[in-house]
Phi, psi and omega in degrees: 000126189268186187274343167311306170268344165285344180287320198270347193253297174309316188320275210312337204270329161328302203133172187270343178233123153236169175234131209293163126359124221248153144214188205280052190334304201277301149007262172330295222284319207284291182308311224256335191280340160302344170274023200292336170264018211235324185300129183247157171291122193278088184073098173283345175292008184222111153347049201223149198266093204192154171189156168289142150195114196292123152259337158234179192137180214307319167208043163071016143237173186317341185322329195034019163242136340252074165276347167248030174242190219236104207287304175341299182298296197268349167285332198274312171308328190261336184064043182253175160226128175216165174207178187298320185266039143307291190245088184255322158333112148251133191276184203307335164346288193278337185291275209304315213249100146341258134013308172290319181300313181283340166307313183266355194293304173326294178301020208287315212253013156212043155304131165240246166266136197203116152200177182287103152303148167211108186251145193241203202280155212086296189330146188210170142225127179309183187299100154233209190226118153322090178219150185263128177319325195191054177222068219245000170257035188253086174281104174240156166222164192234151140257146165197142229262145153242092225242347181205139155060026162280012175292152161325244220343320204248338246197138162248146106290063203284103066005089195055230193247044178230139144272142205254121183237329167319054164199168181232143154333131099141019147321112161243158176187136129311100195218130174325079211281338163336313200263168248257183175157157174193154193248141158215144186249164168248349175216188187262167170070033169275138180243173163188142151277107158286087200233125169280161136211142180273145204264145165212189176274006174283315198301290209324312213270343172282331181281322192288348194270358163238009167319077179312101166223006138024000000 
């Protein structure tokens, strides 16, 4: 048994949520808005009021093709292989935002496909499992960040059949993106942060050493 999967195994044994380092929401918000015409529609083939802004990609611009497209899907029309560790470039988003940079600066050296969400009322994503259709040796993990209008009042968090309500704007956690979850906002402008990272027993051990457990 190698040290990857004892790391992955202690991870999992934690829990499904811990939570991170606090960061500077109202910054962020602040920083991110000179980019208010760069949010792209997020996987544009499905109707949905949900939308991007690539903290990584491919080569580091706004483009969101395709790190905001539904990469199964744009592999498939293309005859591409892109994955979460594809889009590693970071673009001027993160370059620019202080406030982004210290939040994510620990995770740095296993960073991948990363952005901002945004979603406004309606916008949703249905039940799935971040898990890759026909890839199974990609040991990843996801964090994610709450960064605007995520309170229950704006915002749903559903996770398997509970809603998560236990976070504040400006939240980071680590959370077991394996198991079924889903999003819906009630109002505009819920924001959120998104970070893949590939995982080893180094991640493991920089998440316990940033680990809020106060």
């Amino acid at each position: 048994m190698n040290n990857k999967f004892i790391a992955m195994q202690r991870l999992a044994m934690m829990g499904d949520w811990l939570k991170l380092n606090s960061f500077d929401n109202k910054t962020m918000i602040k920083e991110i808005s000179r980019y208010k015409s760069e949010w792209k529609r997020y996987n544009p083939r499905k109707p949905n009021n949900r939308f991007g802004l690539s903290i990584t990609s491919l080569d580091g611009d706004l483009s969101g093709k395709p790190d905001l497209d539904s990469l199964y899907e744009f592999n498939r029309e293309n005859g591409t292989n892109y994955d979460n560790q594809s889009f590693k470039k970071t673009t001027i988003v993160y370059q620019n935002s202080l406030s982004l940079r210290s939040a994510i600066k620990p995770y740095m050296p296993w960073l991948g496909r990363s952005h901002f969400i945004k979603l406004n009322a309606g916008g949703y994503f249905p039940e799935h499992y971040d898990i890759h259709k026909t890839k199974f040796d990609k040991d990843e993990i996801r964090l994610i960040g709450f960064v605007n209008n995520t309170s229950s009042n704006h915002f749903k968090f559903c996770y398997e059949d509970k809603l998560i309500t236990n976070y504040s704007d400006g939240d980071l956690f680590y959370f077991n993106a394996n198991k079924r979850h889903s999003v819906f906002a009630t109002d505009n402008e819920v924001i959120l942060l998104v970070v893949t990272l590939k995982f080893d027993e180094n991640l493991f051990e920089t998440i316990i050493n940033n680990y809020d457990c106060k």
